[in-house]
Structures are given as C-alpha cells and as structure tokens.
mmCIF file as gemmi writes it, N, C-alpha and C atoms, coordinates in Angstrom:
data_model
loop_
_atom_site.group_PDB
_atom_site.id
_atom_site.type_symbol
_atom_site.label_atom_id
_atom_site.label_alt_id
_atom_site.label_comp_id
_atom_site.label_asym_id
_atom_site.label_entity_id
_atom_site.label_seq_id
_atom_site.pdbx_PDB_ins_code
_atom_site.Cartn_x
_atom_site.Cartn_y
_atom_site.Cartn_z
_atom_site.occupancy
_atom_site.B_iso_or_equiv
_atom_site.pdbx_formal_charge
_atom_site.auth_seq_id
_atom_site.auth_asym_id
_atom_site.pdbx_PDB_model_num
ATOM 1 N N . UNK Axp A 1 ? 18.118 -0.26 -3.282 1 0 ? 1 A 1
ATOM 2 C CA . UNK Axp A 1 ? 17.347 -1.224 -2.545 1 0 ? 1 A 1
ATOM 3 C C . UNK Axp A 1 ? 17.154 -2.47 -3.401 1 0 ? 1 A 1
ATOM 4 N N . UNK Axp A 2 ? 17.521 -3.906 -2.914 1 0 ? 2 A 1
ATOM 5 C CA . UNK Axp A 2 ? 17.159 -4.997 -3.463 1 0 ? 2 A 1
ATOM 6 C C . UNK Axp A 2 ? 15.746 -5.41 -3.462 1 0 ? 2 A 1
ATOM 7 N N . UNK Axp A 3 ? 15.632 -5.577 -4.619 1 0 ? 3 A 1
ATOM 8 C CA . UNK Axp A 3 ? 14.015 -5.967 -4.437 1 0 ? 3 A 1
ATOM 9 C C . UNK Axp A 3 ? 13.857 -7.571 -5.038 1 0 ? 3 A 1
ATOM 10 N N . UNK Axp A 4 ? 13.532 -7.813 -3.499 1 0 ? 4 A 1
ATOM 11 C CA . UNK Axp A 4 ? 12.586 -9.513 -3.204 1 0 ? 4 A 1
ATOM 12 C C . UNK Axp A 4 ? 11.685 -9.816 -4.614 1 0 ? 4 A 1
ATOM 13 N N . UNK Axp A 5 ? 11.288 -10.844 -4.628 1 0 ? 5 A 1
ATOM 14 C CA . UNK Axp A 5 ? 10.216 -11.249 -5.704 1 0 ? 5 A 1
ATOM 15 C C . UNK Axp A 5 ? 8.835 -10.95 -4.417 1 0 ? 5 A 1
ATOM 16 N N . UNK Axp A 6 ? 8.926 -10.936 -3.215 1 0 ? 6 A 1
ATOM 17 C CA . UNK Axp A 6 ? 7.781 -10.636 -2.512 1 0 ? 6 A 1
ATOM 18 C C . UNK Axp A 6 ? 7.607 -9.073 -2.477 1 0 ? 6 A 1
ATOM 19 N N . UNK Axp A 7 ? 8.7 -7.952 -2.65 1 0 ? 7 A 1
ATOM 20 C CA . UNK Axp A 7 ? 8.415 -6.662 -2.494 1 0 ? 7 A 1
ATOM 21 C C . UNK Axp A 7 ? 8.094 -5.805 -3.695 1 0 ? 7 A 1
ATOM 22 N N . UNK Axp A 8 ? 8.826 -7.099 -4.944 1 0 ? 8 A 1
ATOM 23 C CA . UNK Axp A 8 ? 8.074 -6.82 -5.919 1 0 ? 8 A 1
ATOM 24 C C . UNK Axp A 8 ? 6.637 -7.092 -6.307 1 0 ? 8 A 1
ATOM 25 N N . UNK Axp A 9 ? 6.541 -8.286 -5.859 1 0 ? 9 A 1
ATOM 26 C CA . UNK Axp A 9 ? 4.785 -8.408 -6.077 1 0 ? 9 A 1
ATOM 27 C C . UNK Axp A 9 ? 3.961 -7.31 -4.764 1 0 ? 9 A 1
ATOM 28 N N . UNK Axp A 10 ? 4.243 -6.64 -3.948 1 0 ? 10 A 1
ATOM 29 C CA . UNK Axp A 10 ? 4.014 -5.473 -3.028 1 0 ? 10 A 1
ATOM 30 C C . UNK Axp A 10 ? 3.643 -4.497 -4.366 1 0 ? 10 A 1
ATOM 31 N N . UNK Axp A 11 ? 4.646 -3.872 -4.538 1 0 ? 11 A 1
ATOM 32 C CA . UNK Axp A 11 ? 4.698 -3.304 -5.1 1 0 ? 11 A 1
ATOM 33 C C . UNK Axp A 11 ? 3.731 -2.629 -6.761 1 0 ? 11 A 1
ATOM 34 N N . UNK Axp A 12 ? 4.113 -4.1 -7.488 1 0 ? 12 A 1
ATOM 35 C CA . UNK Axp A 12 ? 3.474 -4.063 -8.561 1 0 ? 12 A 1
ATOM 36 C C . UNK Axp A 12 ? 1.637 -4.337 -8.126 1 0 ? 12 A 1
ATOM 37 N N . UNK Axp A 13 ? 1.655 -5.146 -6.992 1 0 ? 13 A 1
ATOM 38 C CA . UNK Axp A 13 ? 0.163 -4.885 -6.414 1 0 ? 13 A 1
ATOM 39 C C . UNK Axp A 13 ? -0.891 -3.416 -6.337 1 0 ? 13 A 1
ATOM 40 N N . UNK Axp A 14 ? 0.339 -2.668 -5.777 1 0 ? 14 A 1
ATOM 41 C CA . UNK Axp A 14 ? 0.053 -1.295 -5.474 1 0 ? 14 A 1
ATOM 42 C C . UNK Axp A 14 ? -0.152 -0.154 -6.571 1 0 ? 14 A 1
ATOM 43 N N . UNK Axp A 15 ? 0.51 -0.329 -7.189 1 0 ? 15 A 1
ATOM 44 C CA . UNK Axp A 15 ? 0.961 0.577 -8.724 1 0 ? 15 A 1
ATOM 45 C C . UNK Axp A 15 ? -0.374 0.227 -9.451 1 0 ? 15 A 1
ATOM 46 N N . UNK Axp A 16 ? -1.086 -1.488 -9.384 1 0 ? 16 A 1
ATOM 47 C CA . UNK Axp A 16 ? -2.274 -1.595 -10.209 1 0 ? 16 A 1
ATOM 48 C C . UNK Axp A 16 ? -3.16 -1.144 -9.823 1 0 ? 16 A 1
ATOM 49 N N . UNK Axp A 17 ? -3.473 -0.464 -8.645 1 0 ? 17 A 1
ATOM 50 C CA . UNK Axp A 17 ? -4.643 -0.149 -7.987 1 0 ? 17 A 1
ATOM 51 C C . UNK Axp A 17 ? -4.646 1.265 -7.538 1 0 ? 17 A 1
ATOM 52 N N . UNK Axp A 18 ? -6.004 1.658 -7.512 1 0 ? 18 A 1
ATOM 53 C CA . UNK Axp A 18 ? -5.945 2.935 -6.598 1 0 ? 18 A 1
ATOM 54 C C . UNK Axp A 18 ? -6.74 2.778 -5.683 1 0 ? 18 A 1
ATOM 55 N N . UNK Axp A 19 ? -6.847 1.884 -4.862 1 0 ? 19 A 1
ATOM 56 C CA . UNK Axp A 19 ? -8.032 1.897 -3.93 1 0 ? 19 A 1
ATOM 57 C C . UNK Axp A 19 ? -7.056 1.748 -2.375 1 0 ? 19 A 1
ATOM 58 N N . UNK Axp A 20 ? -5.523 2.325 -1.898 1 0 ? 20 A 1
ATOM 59 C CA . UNK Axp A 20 ? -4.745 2.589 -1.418 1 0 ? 20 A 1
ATOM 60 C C . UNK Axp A 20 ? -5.026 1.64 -0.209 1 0 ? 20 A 1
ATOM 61 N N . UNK Axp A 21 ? -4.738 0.547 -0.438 1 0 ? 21 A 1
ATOM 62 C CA . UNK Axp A 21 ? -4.925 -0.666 0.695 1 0 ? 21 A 1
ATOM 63 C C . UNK Axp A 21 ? -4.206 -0.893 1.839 1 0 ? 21 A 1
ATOM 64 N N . UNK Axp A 22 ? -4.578 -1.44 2.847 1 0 ? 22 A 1
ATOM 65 C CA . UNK Axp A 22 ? -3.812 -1.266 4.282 1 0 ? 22 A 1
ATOM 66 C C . UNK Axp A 22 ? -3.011 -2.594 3.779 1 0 ? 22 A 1
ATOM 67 N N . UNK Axp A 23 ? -1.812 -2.469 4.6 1 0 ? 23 A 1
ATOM 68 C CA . UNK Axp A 23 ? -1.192 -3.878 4.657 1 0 ? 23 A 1
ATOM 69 C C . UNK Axp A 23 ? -1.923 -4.974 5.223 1 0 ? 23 A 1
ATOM 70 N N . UNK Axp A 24 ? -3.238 -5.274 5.494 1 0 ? 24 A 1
ATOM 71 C CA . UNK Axp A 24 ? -3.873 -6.154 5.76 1 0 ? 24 A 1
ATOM 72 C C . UNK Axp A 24 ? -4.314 -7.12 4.646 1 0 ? 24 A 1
ATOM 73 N N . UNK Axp A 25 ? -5.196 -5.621 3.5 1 0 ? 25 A 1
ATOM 74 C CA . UNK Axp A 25 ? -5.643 -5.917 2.276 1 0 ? 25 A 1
ATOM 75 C C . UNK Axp A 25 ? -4.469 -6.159 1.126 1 0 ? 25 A 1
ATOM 76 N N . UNK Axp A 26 ? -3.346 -6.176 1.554 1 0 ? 26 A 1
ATOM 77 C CA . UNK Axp A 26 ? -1.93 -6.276 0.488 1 0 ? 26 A 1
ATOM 78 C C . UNK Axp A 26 ? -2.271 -7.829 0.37 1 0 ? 26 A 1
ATOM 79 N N . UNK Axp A 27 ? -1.989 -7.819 1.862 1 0 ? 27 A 1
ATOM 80 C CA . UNK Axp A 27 ? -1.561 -9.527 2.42 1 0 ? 27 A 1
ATOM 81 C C . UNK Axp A 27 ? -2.544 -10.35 1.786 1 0 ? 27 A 1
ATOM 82 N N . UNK Axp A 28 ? -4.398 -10.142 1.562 1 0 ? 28 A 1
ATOM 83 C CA . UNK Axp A 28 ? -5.14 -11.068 1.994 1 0 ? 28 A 1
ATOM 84 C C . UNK Axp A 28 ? -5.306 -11.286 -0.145 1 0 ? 28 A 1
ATOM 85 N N . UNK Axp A 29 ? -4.763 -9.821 -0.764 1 0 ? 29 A 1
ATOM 86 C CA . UNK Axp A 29 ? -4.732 -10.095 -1.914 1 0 ? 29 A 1
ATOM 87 C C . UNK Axp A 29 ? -3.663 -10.667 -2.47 1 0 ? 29 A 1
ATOM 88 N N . UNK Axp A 30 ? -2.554 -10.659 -2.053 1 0 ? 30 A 1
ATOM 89 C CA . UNK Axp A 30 ? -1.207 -11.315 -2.401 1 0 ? 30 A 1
ATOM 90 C C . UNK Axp A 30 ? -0.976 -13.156 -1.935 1 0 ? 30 A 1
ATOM 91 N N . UNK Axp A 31 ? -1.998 -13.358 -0.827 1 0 ? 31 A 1
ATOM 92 C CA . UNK Axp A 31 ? -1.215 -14.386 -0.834 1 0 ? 31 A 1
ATOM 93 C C . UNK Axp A 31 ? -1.73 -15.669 -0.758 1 0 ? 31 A 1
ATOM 94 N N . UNK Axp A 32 ? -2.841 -15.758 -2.081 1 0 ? 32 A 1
ATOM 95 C CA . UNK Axp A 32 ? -2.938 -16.697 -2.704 1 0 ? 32 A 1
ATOM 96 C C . UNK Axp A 32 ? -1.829 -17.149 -4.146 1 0 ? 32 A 1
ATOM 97 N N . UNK Axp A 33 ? -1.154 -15.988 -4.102 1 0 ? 33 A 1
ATOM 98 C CA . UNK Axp A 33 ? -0.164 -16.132 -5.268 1 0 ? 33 A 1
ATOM 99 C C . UNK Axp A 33 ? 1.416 -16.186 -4.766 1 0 ? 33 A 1
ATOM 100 N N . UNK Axp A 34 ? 1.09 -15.711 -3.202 1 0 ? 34 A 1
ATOM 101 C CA . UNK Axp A 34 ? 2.448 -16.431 -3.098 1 0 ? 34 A 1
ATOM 102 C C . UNK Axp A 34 ? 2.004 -16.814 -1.448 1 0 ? 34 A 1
ATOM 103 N N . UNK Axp A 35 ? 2.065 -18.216 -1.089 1 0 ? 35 A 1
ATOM 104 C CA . UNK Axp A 35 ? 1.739 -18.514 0.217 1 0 ? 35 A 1
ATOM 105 C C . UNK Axp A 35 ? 2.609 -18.777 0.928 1 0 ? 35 A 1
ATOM 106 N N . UNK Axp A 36 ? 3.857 -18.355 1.073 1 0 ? 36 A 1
ATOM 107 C CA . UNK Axp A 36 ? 4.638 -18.777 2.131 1 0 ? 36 A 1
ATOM 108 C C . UNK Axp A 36 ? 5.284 -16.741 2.199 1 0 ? 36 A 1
ATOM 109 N N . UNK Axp A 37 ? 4.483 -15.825 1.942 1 0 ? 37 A 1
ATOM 110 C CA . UNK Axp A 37 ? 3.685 -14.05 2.347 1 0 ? 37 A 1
ATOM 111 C C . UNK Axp A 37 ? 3.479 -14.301 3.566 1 0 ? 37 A 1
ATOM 112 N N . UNK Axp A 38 ? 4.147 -13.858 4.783 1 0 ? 38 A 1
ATOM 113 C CA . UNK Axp A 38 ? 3.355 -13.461 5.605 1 0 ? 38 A 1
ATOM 114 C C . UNK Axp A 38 ? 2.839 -11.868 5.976 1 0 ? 38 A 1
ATOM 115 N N . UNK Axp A 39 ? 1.981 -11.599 6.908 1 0 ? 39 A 1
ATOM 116 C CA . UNK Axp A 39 ? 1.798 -10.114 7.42 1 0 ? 39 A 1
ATOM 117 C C . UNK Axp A 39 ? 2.915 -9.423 7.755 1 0 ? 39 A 1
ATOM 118 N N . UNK Axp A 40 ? 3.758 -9.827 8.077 1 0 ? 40 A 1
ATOM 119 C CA . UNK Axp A 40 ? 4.738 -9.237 9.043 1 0 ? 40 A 1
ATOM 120 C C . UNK Axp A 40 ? 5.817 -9.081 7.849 1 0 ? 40 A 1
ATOM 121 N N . UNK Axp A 41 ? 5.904 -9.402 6.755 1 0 ? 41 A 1
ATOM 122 C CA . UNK Axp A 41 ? 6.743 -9.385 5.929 1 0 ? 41 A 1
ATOM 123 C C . UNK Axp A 41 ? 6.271 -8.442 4.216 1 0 ? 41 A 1
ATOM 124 N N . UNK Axp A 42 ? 4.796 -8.631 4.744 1 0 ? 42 A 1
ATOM 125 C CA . UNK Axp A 42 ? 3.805 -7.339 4.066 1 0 ? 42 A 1
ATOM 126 C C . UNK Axp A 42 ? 4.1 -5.839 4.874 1 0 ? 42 A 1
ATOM 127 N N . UNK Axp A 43 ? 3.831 -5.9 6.124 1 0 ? 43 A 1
ATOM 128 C CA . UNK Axp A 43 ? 4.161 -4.63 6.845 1 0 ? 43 A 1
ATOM 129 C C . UNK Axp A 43 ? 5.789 -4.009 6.805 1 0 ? 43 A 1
ATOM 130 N N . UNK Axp A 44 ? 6.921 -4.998 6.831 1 0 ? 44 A 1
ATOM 131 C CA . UNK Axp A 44 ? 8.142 -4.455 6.597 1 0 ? 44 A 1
ATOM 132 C C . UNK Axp A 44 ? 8.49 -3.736 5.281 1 0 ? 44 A 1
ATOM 133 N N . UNK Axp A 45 ? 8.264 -4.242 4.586 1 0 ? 45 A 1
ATOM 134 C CA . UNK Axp A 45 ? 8.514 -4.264 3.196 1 0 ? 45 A 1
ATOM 135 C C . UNK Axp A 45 ? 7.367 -2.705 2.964 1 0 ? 45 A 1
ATOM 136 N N . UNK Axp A 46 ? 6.124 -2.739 3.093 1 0 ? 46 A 1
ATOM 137 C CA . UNK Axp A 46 ? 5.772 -1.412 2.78 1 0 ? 46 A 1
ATOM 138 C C . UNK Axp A 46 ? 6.215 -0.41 3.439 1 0 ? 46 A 1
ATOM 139 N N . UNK Axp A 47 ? 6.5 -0.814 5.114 1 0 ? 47 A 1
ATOM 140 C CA . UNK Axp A 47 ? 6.9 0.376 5.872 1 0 ? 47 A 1
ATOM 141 C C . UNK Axp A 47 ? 8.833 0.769 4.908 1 0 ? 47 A 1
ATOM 142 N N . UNK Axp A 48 ? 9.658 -0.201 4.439 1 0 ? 48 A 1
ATOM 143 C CA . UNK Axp A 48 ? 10.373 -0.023 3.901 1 0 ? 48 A 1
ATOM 144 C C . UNK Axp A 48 ? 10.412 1.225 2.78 1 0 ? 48 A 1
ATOM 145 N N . UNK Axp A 49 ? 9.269 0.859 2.151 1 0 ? 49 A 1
ATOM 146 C CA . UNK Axp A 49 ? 9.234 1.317 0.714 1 0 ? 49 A 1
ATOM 147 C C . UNK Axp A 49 ? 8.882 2.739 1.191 1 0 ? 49 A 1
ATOM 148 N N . UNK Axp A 50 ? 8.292 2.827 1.639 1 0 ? 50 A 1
ATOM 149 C CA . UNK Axp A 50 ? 7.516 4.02 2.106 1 0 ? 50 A 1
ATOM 150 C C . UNK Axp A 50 ? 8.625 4.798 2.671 1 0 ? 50 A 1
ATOM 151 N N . UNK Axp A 51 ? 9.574 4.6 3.631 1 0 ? 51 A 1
ATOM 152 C CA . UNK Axp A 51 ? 10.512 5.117 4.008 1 0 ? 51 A 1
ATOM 153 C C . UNK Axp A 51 ? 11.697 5.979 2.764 1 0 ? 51 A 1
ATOM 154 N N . UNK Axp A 52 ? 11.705 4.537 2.044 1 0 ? 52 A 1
ATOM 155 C CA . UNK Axp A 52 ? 12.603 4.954 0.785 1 0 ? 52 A 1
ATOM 156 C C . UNK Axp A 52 ? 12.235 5.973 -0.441 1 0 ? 52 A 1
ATOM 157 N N . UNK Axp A 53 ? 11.182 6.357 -0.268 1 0 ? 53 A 1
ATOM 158 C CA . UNK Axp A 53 ? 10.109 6.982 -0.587 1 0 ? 53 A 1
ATOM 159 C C . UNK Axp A 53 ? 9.479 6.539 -2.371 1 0 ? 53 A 1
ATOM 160 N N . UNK Axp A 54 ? 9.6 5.459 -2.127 1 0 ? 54 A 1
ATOM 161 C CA . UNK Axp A 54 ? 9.092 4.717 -3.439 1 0 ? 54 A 1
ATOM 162 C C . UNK Axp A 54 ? 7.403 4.316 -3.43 1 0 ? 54 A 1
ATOM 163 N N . UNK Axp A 55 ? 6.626 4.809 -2.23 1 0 ? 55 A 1
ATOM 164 C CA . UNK Axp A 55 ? 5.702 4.324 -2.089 1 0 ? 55 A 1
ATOM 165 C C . UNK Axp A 55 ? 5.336 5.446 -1.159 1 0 ? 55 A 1
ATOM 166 N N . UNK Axp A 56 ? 3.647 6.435 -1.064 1 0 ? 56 A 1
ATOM 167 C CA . UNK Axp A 56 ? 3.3 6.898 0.217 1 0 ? 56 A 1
ATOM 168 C C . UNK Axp A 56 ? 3.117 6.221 1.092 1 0 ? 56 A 1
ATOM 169 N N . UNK Axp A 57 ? 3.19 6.51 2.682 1 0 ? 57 A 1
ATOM 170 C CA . UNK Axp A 57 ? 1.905 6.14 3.417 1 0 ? 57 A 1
ATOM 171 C C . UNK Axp A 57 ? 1.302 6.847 4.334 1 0 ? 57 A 1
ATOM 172 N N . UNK Axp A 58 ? -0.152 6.688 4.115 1 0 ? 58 A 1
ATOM 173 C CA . UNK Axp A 58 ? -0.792 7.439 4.585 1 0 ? 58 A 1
ATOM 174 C C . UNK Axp A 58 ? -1.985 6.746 6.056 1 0 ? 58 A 1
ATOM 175 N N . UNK Axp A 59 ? -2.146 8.033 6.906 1 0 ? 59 A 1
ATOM 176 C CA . UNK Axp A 59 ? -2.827 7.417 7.998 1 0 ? 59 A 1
ATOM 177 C C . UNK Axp A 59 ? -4.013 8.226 8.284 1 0 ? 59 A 1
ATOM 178 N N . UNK Axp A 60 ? -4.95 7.201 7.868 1 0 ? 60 A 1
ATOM 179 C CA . UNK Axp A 60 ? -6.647 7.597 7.722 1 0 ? 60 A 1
ATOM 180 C C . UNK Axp A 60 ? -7.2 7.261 8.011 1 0 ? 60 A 1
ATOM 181 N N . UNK Axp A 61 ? -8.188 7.586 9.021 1 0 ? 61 A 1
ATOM 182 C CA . UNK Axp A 61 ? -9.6 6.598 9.136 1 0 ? 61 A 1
ATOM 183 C C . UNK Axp A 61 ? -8.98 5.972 10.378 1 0 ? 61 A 1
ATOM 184 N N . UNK Axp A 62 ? -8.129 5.923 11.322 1 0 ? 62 A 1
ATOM 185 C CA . UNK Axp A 62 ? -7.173 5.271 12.154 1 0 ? 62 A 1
ATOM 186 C C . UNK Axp A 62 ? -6.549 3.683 11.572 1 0 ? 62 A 1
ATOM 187 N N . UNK Axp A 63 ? -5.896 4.419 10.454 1 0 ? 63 A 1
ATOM 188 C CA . UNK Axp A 63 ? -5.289 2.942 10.151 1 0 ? 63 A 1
ATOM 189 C C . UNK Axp A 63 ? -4.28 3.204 8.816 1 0 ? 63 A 1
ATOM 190 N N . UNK Axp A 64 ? -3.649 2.615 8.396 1 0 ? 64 A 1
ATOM 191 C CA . UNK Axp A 64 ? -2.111 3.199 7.554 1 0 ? 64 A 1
ATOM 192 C C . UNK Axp A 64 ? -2.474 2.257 6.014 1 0 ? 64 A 1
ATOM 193 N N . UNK Axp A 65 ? -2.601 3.292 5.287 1 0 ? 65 A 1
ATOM 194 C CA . UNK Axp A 65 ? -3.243 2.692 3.349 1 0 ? 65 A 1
ATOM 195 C C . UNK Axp A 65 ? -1.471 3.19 2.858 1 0 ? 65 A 1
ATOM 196 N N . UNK Axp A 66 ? -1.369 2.499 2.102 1 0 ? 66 A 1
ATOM 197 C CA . UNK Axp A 66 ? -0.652 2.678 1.262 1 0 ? 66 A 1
ATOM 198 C C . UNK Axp A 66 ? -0.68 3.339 -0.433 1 0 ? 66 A 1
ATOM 199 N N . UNK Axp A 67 ? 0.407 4.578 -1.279 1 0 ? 67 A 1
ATOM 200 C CA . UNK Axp A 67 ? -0.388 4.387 -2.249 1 0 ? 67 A 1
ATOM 201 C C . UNK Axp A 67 ? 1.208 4.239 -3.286 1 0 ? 67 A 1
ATOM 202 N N . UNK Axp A 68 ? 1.182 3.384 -4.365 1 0 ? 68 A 1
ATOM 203 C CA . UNK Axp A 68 ? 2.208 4.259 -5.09 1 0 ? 68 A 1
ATOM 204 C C . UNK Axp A 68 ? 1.988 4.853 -5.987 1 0 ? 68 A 1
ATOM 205 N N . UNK Axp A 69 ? 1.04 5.736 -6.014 1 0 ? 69 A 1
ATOM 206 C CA . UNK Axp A 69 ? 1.473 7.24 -7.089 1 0 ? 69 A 1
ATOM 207 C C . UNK Axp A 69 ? 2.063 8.423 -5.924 1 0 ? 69 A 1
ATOM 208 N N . UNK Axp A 70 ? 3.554 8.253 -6.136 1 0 ? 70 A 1
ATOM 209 C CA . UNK Axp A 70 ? 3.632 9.476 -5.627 1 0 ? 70 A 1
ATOM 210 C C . UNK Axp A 70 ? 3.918 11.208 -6.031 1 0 ? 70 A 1
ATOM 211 N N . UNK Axp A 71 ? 3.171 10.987 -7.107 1 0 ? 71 A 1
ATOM 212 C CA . UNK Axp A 71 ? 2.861 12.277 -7.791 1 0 ? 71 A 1
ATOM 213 C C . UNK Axp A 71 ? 2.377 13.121 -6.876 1 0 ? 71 A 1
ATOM 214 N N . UNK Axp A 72 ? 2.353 14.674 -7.128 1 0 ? 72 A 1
ATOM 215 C CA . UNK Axp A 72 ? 1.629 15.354 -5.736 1 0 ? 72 A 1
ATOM 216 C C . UNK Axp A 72 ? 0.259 15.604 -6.261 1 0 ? 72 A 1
ATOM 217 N N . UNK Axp A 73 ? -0.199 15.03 -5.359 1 0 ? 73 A 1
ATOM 218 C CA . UNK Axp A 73 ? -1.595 14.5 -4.956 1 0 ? 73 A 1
ATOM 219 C C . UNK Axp A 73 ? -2.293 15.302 -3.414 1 0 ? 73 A 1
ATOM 220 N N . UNK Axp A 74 ? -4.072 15.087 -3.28 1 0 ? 74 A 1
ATOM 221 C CA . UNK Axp A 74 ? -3.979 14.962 -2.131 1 0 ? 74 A 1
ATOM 222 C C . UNK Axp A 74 ? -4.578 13.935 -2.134 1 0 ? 74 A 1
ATOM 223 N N . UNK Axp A 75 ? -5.079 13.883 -0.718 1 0 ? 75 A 1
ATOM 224 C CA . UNK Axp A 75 ? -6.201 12.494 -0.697 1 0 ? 75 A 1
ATOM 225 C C . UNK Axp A 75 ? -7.634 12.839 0.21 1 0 ? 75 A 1
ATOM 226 N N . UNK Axp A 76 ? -8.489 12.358 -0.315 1 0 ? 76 A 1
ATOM 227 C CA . UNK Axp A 76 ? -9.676 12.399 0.456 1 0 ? 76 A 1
ATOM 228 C C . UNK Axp A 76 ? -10.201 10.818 1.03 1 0 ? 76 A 1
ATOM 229 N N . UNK Axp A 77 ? -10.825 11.092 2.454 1 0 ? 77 A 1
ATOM 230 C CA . UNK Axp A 77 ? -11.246 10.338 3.326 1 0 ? 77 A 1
ATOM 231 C C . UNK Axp A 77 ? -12.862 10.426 3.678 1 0 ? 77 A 1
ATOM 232 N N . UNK Axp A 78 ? -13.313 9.058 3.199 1 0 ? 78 A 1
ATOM 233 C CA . UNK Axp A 78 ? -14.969 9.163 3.222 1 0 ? 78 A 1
ATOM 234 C C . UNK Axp A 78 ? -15.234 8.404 4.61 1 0 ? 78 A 1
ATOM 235 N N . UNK Axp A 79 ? -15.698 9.258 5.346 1 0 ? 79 A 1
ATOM 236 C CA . UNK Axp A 79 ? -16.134 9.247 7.003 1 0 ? 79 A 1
ATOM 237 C C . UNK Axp A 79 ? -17.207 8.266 7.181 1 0 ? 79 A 1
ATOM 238 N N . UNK Axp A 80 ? -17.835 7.775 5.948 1 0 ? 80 A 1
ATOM 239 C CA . UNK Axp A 80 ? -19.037 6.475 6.037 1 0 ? 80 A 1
ATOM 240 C C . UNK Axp A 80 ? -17.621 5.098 5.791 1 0 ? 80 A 1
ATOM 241 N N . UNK Axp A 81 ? -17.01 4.995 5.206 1 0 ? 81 A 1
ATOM 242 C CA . UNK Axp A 81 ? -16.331 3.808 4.567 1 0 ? 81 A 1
ATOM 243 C C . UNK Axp A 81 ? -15.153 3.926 4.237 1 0 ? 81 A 1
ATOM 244 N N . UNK Axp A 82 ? -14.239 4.974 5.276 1 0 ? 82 A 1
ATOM 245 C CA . UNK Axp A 82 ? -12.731 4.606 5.706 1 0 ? 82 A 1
ATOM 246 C C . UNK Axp A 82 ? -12.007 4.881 4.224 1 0 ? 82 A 1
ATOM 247 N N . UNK Axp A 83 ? -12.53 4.573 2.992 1 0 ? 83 A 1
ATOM 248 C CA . UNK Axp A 83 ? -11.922 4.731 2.124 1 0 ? 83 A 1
ATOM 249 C C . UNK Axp A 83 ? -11.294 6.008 1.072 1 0 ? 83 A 1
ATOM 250 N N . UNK Axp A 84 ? -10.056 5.485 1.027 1 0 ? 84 A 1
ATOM 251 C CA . UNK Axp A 84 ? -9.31 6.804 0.688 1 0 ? 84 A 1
ATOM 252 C C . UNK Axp A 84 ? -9.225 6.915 -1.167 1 0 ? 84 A 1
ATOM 253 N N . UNK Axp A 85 ? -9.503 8.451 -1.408 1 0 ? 85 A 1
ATOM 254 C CA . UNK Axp A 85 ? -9.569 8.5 -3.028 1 0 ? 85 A 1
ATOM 255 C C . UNK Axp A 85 ? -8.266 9.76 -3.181 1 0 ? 85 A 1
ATOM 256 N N . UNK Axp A 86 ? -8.014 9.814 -4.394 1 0 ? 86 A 1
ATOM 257 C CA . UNK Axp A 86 ? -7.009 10.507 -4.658 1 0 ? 86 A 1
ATOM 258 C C . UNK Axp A 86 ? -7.558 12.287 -4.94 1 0 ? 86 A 1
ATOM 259 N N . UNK Axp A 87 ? -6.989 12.767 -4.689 1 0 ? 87 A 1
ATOM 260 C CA . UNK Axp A 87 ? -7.915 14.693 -5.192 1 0 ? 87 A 1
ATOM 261 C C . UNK Axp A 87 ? -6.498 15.027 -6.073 1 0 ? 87 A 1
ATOM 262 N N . UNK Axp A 88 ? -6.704 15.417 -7.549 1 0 ? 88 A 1
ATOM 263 C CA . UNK Axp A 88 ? -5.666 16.586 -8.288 1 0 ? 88 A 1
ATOM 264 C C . UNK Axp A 88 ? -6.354 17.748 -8.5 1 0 ? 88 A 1
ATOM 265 N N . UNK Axp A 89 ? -5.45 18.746 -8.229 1 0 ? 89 A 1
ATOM 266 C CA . UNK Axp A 89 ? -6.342 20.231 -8.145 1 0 ? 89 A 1
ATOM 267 C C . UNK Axp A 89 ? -4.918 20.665 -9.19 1 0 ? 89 A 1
C-alpha cells in the first residue's frame, strides 16, 4: 500500500494516541496541519487501513473509533461517555 503524506499523518495520529478516535476526531485534529484534509478523505483512508489490517476498527457506542495497536487486545465501552479504553488480560 502507498502511503499519502495524508494517510501517513492518519496514521502516525493514531499510533500517538490511545483515546481510539472516530474519523470525525482524526479530521478535526489533523487539519489544522494539513488544510486542504478533507472528511471524506479521513474516512477512506481509515476505512482503507483498517481493511488492510494495519489499523482496527471498531464499532461502539453507535459510531466507528479507530485504534492502531493491533496487538490482541480487548476493548471496553463506558455507557456515560461513549469512550473506548483498551483491556489486556
């Protein structure tokens, strides 16, 4: 897979964080650093990655977070605040 300077900054976005962000929160953090990012090019690119399996994705809370550790993991979902944390057992 060729990787964009936009799927790389996806990417390396994701890898810094664990707070497994929707492609909404990719977009609204990415693209003051690169402004010609759109949504639709945030959503391809993760649904990409995710496919290729370089990236999870997961659907929680009714809505699709992304994570890249894909170490086996599970994940937990807090029913007050949508937000997803990682569980190793």
């Amino acid at each position: 897979m060729n990787f964009s300077r936009q799927r790389e900054s996806i990417l390396n976005y994701l890898k810094s964080t664990t707070l497994h962000p929707t492609a909404e929160e990719i977009y609204q953090h990415l693209k003051k650093s690169l402004p010609n990012l759109s949504l639709a090019t945030v959503y391809r690119n993760c649904n990409k990655l995710a496919d290729s399996g370089v990236l999870l994705r997961l659907d929680a809370g009714g809505k699709t977070h992304f994570d890249a550790d894909i170490s086996d993991h599970q994940h937990f979902v807090c029913v007050k605040c949508d937000r997803v944390y990682d569980m190793f057992f």
